[in-house]
C-alpha positions in Angstrom: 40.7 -178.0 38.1 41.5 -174.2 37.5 45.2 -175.1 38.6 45.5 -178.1 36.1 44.4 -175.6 33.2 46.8 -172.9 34.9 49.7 -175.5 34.9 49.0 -176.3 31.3 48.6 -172.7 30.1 52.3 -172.3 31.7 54.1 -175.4 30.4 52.7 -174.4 26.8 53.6 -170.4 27.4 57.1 -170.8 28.7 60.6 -171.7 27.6 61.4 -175.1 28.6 64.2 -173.5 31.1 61.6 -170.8 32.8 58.8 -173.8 32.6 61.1 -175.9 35.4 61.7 -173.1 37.7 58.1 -172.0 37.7 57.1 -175.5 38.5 59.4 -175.9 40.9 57.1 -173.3 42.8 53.3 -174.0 42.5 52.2 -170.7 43.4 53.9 -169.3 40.7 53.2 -171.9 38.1 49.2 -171.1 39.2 50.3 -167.3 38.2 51.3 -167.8 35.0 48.9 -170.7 34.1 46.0 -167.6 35.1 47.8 -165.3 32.8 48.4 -167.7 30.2 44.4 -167.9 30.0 43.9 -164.6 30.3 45.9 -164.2 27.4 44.1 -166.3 24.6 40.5 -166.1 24.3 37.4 -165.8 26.6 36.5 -169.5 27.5 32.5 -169.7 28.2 33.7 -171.7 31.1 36.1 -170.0 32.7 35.5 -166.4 35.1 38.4 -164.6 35.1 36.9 -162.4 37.9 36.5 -165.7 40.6 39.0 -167.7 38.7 36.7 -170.2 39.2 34.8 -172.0 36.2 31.8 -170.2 35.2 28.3 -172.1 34.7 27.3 -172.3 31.0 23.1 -171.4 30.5 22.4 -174.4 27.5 18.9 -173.7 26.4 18.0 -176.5 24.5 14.9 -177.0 21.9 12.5 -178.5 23.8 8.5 -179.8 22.8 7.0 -177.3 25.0 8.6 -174.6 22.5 7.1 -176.5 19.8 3.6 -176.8 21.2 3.7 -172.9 21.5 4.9 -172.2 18.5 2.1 -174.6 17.0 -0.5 -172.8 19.0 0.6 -169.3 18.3 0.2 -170.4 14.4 -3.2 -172.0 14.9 -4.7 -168.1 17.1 -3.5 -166.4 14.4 -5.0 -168.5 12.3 -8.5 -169.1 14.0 -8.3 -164.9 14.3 -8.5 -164.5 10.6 -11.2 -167.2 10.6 -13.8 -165.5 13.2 -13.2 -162.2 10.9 -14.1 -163.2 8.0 -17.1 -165.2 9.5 -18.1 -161.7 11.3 -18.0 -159.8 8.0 -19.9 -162.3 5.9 -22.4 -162.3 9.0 -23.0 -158.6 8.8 -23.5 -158.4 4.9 -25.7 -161.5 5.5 -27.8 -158.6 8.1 -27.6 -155.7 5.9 -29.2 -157.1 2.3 -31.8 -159.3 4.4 -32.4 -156.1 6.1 -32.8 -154.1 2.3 -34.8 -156.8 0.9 -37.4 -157.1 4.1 -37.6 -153.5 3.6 -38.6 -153.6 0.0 -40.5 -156.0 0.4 -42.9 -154.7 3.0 -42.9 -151.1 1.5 -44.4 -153.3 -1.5 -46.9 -155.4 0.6 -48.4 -152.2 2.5 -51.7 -152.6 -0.3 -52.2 -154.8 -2.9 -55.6 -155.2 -5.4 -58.7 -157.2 -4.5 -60.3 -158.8 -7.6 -62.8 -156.1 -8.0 -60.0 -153.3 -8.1 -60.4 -151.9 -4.7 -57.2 -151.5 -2.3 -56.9 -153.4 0.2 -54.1 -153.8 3.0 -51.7 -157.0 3.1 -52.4 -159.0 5.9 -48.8 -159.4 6.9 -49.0 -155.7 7.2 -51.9 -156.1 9.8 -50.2 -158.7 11.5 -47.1 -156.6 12.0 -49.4 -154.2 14.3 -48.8 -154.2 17.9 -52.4 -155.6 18.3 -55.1 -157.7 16.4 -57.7 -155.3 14.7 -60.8 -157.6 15.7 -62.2 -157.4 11.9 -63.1 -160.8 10.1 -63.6 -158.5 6.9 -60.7 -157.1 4.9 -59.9 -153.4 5.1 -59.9 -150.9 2.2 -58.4 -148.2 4.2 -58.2 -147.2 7.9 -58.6 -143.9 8.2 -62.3 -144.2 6.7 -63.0 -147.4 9.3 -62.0 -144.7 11.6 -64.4 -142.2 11.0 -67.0 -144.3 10.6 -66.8 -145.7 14.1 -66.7 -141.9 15.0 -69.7 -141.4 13.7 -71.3 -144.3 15.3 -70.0 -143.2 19.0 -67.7 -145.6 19.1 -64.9 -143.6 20.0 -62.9 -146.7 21.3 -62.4 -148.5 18.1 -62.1 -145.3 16.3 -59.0 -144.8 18.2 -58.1 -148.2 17.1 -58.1 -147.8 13.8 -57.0 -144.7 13.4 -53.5 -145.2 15.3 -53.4 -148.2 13.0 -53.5 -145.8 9.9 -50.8 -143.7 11.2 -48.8 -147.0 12.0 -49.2 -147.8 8.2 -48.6 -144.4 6.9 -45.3 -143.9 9.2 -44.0 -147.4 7.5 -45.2 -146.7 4.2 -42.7 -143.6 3.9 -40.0 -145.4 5.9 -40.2 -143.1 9.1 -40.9 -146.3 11.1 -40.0 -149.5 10.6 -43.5 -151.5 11.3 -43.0 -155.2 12.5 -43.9 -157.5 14.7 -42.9 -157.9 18.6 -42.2 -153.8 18.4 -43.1 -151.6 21.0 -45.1 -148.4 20.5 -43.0 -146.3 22.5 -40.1 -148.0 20.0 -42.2 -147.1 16.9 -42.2 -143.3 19.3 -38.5 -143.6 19.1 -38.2 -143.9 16.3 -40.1 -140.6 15.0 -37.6 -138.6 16.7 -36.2 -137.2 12.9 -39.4 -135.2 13.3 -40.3 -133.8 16.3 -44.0 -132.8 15.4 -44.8 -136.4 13.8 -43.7 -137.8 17.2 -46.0 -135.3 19.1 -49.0 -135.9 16.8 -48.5 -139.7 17.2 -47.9 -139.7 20.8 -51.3 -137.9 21.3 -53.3 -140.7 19.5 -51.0 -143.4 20.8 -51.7 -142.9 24.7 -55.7 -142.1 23.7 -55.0 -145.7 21.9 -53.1 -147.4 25.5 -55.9 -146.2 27.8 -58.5 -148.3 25.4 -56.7 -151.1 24.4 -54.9 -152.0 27.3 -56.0 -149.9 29.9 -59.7 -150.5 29.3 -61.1 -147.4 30.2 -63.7 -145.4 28.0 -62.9 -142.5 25.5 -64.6 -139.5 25.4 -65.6 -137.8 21.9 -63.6 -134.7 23.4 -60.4 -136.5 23.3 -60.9 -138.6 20.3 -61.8 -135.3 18.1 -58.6 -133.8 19.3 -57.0 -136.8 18.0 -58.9 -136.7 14.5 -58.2 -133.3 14.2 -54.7 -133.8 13.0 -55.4 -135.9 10.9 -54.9 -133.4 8.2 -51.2 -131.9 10.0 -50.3 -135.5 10.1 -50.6 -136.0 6.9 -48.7 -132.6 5.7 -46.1 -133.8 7.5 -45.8 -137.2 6.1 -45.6 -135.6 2.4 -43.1 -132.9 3.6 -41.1 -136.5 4.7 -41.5 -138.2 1.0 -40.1 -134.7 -0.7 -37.5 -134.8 1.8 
C-alpha cells in the first residue's frame, strides 16, 4: 500500500518527462513517492520512521463514559446532601442540649401549696439511685442530719451525697441525669480540684453502703459531714466565678 501512495506522490511531483523514467525503475519511483510524502503534511496514518502505515488510537464516546460522568455528578451531589444533614443534626444537638439545661436548672425546686420548697421529682429520678422515701423532700442536707442523729449513718450518707449531687447541678458543675455514672459525675468536677476531692470522700463512703452493703461507722460519716461547710464555700466561689 505504501508503494501505491509512493507511486502517486511521484506521478503528481514530477514532470511528465522525469515521471516515465522514474517509473521505468520501481525502486526509484518508491524513492520519490517517500519523499513526495515526506514533503506535504504529516498523515496520522503514515510513519515516516518504518514507512509503514501507522495505527490511528480513535477513542470514541462510549455509555460507560456517560454512566461515570452521571455518577461523578450524583457524589458530588449526595456530598453536599450528607453536609448539610450533618450541620442541621448538630444545631438540632446543641439548642436541645441548652434548653434541657434550662430547663432542669429551673426544675431543681419548685413550691408545695403551703410555700415550703420542695425538690422536683425529675430531679430525684435523675440520681444514680432511688432515695427509698414515699414522702417528698424539703431539703437533703437536713434529711441528712437527721438520720445522723438517729445512728443511721447509712442513709445519712445517702442523702447527703444526694445533696451534693443537687448542689453540683444546680451551679452547672455537673451535669445531673439519668444513666450517669458517679465516677462520670467525678469527672466531671475536675475544673476544681478540691470539689472533686470533697465529693470523692462522700461518694466511696456512699458505694460501700449502697452497693457494697457494708456498715458505716459514725467516724467516717462525721468526716464526711464535716465538709459540708468547705463544700459549700466552694460551690459559691463557683457561682461568682
Amino acid at each position: 500500500m505504501v508503494v501505491c501512495f509512493a507511486l502517486f506522490g511521484a506521478l503528481f511531483s514530477s514532470p511528465c518527462g522525469a515521471a516515465d523514467e522514474q517509473f521505468s525503475d520501481p525502486e526509484v519511483a518508491v524513492e520519490a513517492g517517500r519523499e513526495a510524502i515526506d514533503n506535504w503534511v504529516d498523515y496520522p496514518w503514515y510513519d515516516d520512521a518504518t514507512d509503514d502505515v501507522a495505527a490511528i488510537d480513535v477513542k470514541p464516546t462510549t455509555s460507560s463514559n456517560l454512566q461515570l460522568a452521571w455518577l461523578g455528578d450524583v457524589l458530588y451531589w449526595l456530598a453536599w446532601i450528607l453536609l448539610a444533614a450533618f450541620i442541621a443534626w448538630m444545631l438540632y444537638v446543641l439548642i436541645r442540649f441548652f434548653l434541657d439545661r434550662e430547663r432542669h436548672s429551673a426544675n431543681i425546686v419548685r413550691p408545695d401549696a403551703e410555700g415550703a420548697t420542695v425538690l422536683s421529682a425529675d430531679r430525684v429520678e435523675a440520681l444514680p439511685f432511688q432515695l427509698e422515701t414515699d414522702e417528698p423532700l424539703s431539703d437533703l442536707l437536713a434529711e441528712a442530719q437527721r438520720r445522723y442523729a438517729n445512728g443511721d449513718y447509712d442513709r445519712a450518707i445517702v442523702y447527703l451525697y444526694s445533696f451534693q449531687l443537687m448542689e453540683l447541678d444546680k451551679k452547672h458543675v455537673i451535669h445531673l441525669t439519668r444513666g450517669k455514672t458517679n465516677r462520670q459525675y467525678l469527672r466531671e468536677t475536675r475544673r476544681n480540684s478540691r470539689l472533686g476531692d470533697l465529693l470523692q470522700r462522700t461518694m466511696v463512703a456512699f458505694e460501700d453502703v449502697f452497693f457494697g452493703k457494708h456498715a458505716l461507722s459514725r467516724l467516717r460519716f462525721e468526716a464526711c459531714w464535716s465538709d459540708v461547710d468547705d463544700f459549700q464555700s466552694q460551690l459559691r466561689s463557683e457561682g461568682q466565678g
